[in-house]
C-alpha positions as CSV (number, residue, x, y, z in Angstrom):
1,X,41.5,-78.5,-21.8
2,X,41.4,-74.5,-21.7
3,X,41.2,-73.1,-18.5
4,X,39.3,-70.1,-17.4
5,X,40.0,-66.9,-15.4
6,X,37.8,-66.6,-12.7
7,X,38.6,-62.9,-12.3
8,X,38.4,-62.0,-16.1
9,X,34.5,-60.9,-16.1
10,X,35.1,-58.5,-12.6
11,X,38.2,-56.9,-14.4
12,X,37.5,-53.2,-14.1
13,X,39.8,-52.5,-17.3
14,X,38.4,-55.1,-19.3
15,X,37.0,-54.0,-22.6
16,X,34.3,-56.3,-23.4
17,X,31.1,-54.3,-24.5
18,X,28.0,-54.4,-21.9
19,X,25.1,-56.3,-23.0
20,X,22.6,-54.0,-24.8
21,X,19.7,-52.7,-23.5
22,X,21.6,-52.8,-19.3
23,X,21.7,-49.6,-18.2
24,X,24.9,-48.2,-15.9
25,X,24.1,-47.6,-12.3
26,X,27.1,-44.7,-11.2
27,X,27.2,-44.2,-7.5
28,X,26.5,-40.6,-6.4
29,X,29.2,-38.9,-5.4
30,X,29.1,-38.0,-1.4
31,X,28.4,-34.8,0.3
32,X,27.8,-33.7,3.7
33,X,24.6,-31.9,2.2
34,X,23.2,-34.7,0.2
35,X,23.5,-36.8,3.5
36,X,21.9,-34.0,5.5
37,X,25.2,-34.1,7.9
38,X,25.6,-30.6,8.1
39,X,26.0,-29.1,11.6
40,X,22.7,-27.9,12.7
41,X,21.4,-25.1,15.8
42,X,18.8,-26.7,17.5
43,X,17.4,-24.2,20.2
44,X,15.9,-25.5,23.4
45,X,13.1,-22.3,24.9
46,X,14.5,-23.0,28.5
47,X,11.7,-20.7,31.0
48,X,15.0,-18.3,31.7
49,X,15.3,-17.9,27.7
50,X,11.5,-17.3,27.0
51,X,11.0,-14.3,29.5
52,X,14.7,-13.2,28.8
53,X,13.0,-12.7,25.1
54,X,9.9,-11.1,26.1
55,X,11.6,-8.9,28.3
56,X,13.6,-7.7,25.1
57,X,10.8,-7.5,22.8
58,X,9.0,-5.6,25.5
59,X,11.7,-3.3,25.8
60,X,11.7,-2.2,22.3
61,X,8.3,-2.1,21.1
62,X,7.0,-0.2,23.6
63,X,9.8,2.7,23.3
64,X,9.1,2.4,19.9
65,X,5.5,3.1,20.2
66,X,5.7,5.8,22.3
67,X,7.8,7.6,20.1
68,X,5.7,6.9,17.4
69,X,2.1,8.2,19.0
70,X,4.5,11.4,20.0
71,X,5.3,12.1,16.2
72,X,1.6,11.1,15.6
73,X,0.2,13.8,17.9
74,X,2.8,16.5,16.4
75,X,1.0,16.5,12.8
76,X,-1.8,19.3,12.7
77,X,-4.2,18.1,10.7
78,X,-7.8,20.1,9.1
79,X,-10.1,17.9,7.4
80,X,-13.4,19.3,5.8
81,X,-16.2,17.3,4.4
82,X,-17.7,19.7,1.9
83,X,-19.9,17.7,-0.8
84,X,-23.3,18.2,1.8
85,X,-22.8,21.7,2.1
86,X,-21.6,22.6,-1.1
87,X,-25.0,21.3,-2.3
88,X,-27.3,22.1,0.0
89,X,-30.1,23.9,-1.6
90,X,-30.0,21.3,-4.5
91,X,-33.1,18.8,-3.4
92,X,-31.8,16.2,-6.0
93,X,-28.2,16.4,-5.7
94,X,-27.3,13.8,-8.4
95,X,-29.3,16.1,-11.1
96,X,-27.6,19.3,-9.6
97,X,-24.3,17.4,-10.0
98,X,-24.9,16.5,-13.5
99,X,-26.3,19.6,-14.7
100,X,-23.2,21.5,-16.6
101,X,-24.9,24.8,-16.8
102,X,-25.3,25.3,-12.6
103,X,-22.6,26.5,-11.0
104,X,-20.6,24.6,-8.7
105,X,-18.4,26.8,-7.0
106,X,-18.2,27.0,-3.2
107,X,-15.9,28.4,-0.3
108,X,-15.2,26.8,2.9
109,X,-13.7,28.3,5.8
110,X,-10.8,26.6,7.5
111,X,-9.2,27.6,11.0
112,X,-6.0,26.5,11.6
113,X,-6.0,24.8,14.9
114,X,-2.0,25.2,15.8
115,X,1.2,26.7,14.1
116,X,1.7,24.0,11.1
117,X,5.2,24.0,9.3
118,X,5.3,23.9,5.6
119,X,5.2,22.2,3.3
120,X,1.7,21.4,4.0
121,X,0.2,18.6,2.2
122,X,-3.3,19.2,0.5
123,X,-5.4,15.5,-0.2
124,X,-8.8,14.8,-1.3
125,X,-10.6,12.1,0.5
126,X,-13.0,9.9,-0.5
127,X,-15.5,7.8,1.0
128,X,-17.1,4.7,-0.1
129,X,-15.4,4.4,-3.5
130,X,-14.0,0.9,-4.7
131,X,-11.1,1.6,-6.3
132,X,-9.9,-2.0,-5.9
133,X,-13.1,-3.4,-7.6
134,X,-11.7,-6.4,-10.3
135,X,-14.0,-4.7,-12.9
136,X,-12.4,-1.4,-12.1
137,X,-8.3,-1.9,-11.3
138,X,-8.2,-3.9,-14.6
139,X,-9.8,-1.5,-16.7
140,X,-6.3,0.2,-18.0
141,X,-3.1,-0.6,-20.5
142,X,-0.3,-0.3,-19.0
143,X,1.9,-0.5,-22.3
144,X,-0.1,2.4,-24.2
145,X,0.6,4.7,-20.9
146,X,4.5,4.4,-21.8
147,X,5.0,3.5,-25.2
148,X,4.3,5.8,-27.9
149,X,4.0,3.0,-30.7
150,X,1.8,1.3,-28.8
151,X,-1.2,3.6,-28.8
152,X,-4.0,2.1,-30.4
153,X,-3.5,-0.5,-28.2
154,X,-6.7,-0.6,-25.9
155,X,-6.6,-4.5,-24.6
156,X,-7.9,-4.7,-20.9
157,X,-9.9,-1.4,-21.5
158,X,-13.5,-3.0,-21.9
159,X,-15.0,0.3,-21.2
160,X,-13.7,3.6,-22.4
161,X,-11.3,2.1,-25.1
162,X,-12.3,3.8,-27.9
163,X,-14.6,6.5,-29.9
164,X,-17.8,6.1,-31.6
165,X,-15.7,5.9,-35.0
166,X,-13.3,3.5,-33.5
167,X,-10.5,5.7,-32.7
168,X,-8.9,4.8,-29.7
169,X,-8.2,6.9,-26.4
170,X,-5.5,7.6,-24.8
171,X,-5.5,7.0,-21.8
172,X,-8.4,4.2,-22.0
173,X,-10.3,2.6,-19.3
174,X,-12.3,3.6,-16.2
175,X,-9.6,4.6,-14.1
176,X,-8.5,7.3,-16.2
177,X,-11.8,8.7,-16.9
178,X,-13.0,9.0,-13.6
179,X,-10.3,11.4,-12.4
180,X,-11.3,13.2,-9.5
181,X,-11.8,17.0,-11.3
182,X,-12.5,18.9,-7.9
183,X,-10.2,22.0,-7.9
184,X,-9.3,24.0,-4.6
185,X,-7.6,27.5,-4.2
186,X,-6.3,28.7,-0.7
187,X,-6.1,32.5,0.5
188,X,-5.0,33.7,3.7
189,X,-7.0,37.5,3.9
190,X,-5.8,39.0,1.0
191,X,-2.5,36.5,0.6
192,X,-2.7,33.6,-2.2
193,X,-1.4,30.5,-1.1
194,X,-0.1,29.1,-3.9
195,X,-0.6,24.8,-4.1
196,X,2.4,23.3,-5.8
197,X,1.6,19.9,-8.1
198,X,5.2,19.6,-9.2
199,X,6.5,15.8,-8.0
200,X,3.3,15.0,-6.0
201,X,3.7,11.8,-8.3
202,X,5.9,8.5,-7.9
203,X,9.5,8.6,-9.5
204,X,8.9,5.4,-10.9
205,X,5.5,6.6,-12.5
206,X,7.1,9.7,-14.1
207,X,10.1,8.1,-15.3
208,X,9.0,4.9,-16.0
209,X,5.8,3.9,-16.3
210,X,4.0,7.2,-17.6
211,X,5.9,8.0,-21.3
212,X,6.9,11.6,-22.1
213,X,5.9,11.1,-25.7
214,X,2.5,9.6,-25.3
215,X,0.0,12.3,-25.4
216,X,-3.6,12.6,-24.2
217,X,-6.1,11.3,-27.0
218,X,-9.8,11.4,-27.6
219,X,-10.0,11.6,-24.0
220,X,-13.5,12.7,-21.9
221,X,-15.0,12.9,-25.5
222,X,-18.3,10.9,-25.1
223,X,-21.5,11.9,-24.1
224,X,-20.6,10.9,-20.4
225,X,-17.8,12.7,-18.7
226,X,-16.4,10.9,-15.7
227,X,-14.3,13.5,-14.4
228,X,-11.5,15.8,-15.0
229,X,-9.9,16.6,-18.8
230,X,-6.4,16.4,-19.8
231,X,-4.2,18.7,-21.4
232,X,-3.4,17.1,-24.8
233,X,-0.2,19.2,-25.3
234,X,1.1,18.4,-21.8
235,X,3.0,14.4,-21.8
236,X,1.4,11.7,-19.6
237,X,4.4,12.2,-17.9
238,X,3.5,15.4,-16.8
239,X,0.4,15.0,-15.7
240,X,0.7,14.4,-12.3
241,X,-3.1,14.7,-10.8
242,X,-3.8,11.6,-13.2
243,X,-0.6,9.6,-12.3
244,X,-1.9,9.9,-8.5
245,X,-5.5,8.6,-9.3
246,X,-4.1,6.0,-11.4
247,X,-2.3,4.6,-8.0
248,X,-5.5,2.8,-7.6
249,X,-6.3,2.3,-3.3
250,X,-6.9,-0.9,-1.6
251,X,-9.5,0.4,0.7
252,X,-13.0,2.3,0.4
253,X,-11.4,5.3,1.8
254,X,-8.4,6.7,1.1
255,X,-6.9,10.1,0.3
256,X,-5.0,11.1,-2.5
257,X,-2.7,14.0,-2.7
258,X,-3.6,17.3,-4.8
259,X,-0.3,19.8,-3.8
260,X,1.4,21.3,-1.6
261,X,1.2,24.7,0.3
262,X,4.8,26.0,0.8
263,X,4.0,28.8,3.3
264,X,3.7,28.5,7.1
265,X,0.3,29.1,8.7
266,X,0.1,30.4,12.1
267,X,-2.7,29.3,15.2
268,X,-6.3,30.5,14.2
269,X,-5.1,31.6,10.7
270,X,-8.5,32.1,8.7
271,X,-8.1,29.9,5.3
272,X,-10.8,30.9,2.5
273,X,-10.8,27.5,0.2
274,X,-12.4,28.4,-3.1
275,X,-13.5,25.3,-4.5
276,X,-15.3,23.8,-7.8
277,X,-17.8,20.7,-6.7
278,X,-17.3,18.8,-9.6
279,X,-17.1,15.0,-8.8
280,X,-20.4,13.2,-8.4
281,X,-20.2,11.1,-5.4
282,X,-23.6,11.4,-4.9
283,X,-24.9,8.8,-7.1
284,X,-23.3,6.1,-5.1
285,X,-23.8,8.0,-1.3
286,X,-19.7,8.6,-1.2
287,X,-18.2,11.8,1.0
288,X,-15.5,13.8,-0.5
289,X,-13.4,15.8,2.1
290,X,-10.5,18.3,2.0
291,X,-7.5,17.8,4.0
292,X,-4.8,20.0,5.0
293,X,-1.7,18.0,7.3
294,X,2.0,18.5,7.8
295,X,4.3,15.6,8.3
296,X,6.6,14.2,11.0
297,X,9.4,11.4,10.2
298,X,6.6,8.4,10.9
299,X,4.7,10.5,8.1
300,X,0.9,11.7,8.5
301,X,-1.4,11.3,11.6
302,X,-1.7,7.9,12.3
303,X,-2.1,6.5,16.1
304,X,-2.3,2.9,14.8
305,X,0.9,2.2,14.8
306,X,2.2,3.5,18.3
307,X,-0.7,2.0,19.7
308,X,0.1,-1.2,18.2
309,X,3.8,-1.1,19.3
310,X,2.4,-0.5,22.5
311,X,0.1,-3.0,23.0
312,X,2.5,-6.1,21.6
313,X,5.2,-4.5,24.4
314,X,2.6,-4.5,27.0
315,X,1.2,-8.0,26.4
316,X,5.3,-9.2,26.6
317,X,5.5,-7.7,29.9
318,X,2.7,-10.1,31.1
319,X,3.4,-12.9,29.8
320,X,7.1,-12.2,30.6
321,X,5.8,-11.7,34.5
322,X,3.4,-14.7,33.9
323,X,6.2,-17.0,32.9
324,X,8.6,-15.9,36.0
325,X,5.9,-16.2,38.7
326,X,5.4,-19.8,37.5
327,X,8.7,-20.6,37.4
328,X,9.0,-19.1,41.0
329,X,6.2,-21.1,42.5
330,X,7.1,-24.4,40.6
331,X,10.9,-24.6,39.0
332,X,11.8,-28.2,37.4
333,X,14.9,-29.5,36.2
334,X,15.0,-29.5,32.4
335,X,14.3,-32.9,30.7
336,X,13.6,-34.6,34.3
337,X,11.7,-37.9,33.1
338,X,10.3,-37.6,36.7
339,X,7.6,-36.0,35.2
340,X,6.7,-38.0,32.4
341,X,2.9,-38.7,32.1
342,X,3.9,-43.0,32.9
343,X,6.2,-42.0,35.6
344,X,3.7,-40.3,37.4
345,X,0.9,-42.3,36.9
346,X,3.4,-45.1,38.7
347,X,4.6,-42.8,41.6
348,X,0.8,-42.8,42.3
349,X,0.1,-46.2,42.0
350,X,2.8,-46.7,44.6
């Protein structure tokens, strides 16, 4: 009779072929991770560690703001709205907009409030225009800005891509044909202030995303102009006022910079601003205003931010003195299952 080993068909070195079709189960190999057993910090907000917290975040945040609202209040700032009353004999202002052959020209007298430092910052404001319209943001090509091979390509520009003859435009879309084409010069008596537009611009947009061999094509040559012309001998890279529109704004209004005045103006300085009304914000009831402002490290005038600062700091201080005066009046043991919703209810019962 041949007898049979038990063990032969559990013999790990056997070499007996599996059964076809039986698939190999392997074990996974242990970690501390794959078990979730790593160590873990799991904070417990005792009353003495919630107002020691406020009192922290009180303590900065209302430094902080004060500081800020400090460098706020240091900017002089001049701001102008100029589109009423550089049109105010004109009874139809959209057709006195539109019509090339009146002139447009009109000075504005600015007083300088206090001593501002240069360089002083020179913006355009506008009121009331979408920039962040869907129709609008999208109407560009991004890839015909920067590469020169890539010129005829007008994809995304539904409106303003190309000529009557099919010829395409360079730059295409809405948002370059609308740039803003006021233009302001500054005297002080009989002293030019000279605005400088050299790096008012993005790094990134003049290195990168604007090309220095792509050149300005067929642009502003339909029977609508939108706004200002570009020099087609100049790069896109070099054309700054354009790269600055072209950094389209989230909100209605928003300012956009146009130079900078490199000269210091003294207290009650008389500033003759000789200016070209060009831009039709009339047709949709939008303000245009000029802006003069220097700078402080927080950067323009802005009290939002201090007066946010402050705010958050104040409300920590009460709750922080809320918190202690509760503690005060009723203190507990951590954890004490004394009061436990059952517990009590018992106690009462009692």
């Amino acid at each position: 009779m041949e007898t049979i080993n038990p063990t032969a068909t559990t013999n790990p070195n056997s070499t007996s072929e599996e059964p076809k079709g039986s698939k190999r189960v392997t074990k996974p190999r242990y970690s501390r991770f794959m078990q979730q057993e790593l160590p873990s910090w799991n904070p417990i907000l005792t009353p003495r560690w919630v107002i020691f917290l406020f009192s922290i975040i009180a303590a900065a945040f209302i430094p902080i703001g004060i500081f800020s609202l400090q460098a706020s209040h240091k900017v002089v700032e001049i701001v102008n709205q100029y589109e009423k009353a550089c049109a105010n004999q004109a009874t139809d202002k959209v057709a006195y907009i539109q019509d090339s052959k009146i002139s447009k020209k009109c000075t504005r007298i600015l007083t300088v409030p206090r001593d501002m430092k240069s360089p002083i910052f020179v913006y355009y404001q506008l009121d009331n225009f979408y920039q962040n319209h869907r129709r609008y943001f999208s109407s560009r090509n991004n890839i015909q800005l920067k590469d020169p091979n890539k010129a005829s390509t007008t994809k995304g520009c539904k409106n303003e891509a190309e000529t009557k003859d099919k010829s395409p435009i360079v730059p295409c879309g809405l948002i370059a044909w609308s740039l803003f084409n006021d233009t302001f010069s500054f005297s002080r008596g009989n002293e030019t202030l000279e605005v400088n537009k050299k790096e008012i611009s993005w790094n990134t947009d003049r290195n990168e995303r604007f090309g220095n061999d792509v050149y300005p094509k067929n642009f502003q040559s339909g029977s609508v102009i939108g706004g200002k012309s570009l020099d087609p001998n100049k790069p896109l890279s070099e054309q700054e006022d354009l790269m600055v529109w072209m950094r389209v704004a989230a909100l209605p209004t928003f300012r956009k910079l146009y130079g900078k005045i490199e000269v210091d103006l003294k207290a009650n300085d008389k500033i003759t601003v000789s200016l070209e009304n060009n831009y039709n914000t009339y047709s949709f009831g939008g303000t245009k205003k000029l802006v003069l402002s220097t700078a402080t490290w927080i950067g323009g005038k802005n009290d939002f931010l201090g007066i946010t600062y402050i705010g958050i700091g104040v409300l920590c201080c009460f709750l922080e003195a809320s918190f202690f005066v509760l503690y005060m009046l009723s203190p507990r043991k951590l954890a004490d299952p004394a009061y436990l919703s059952w517990n009590r209810k018992a106690r009462g019962h009692h």
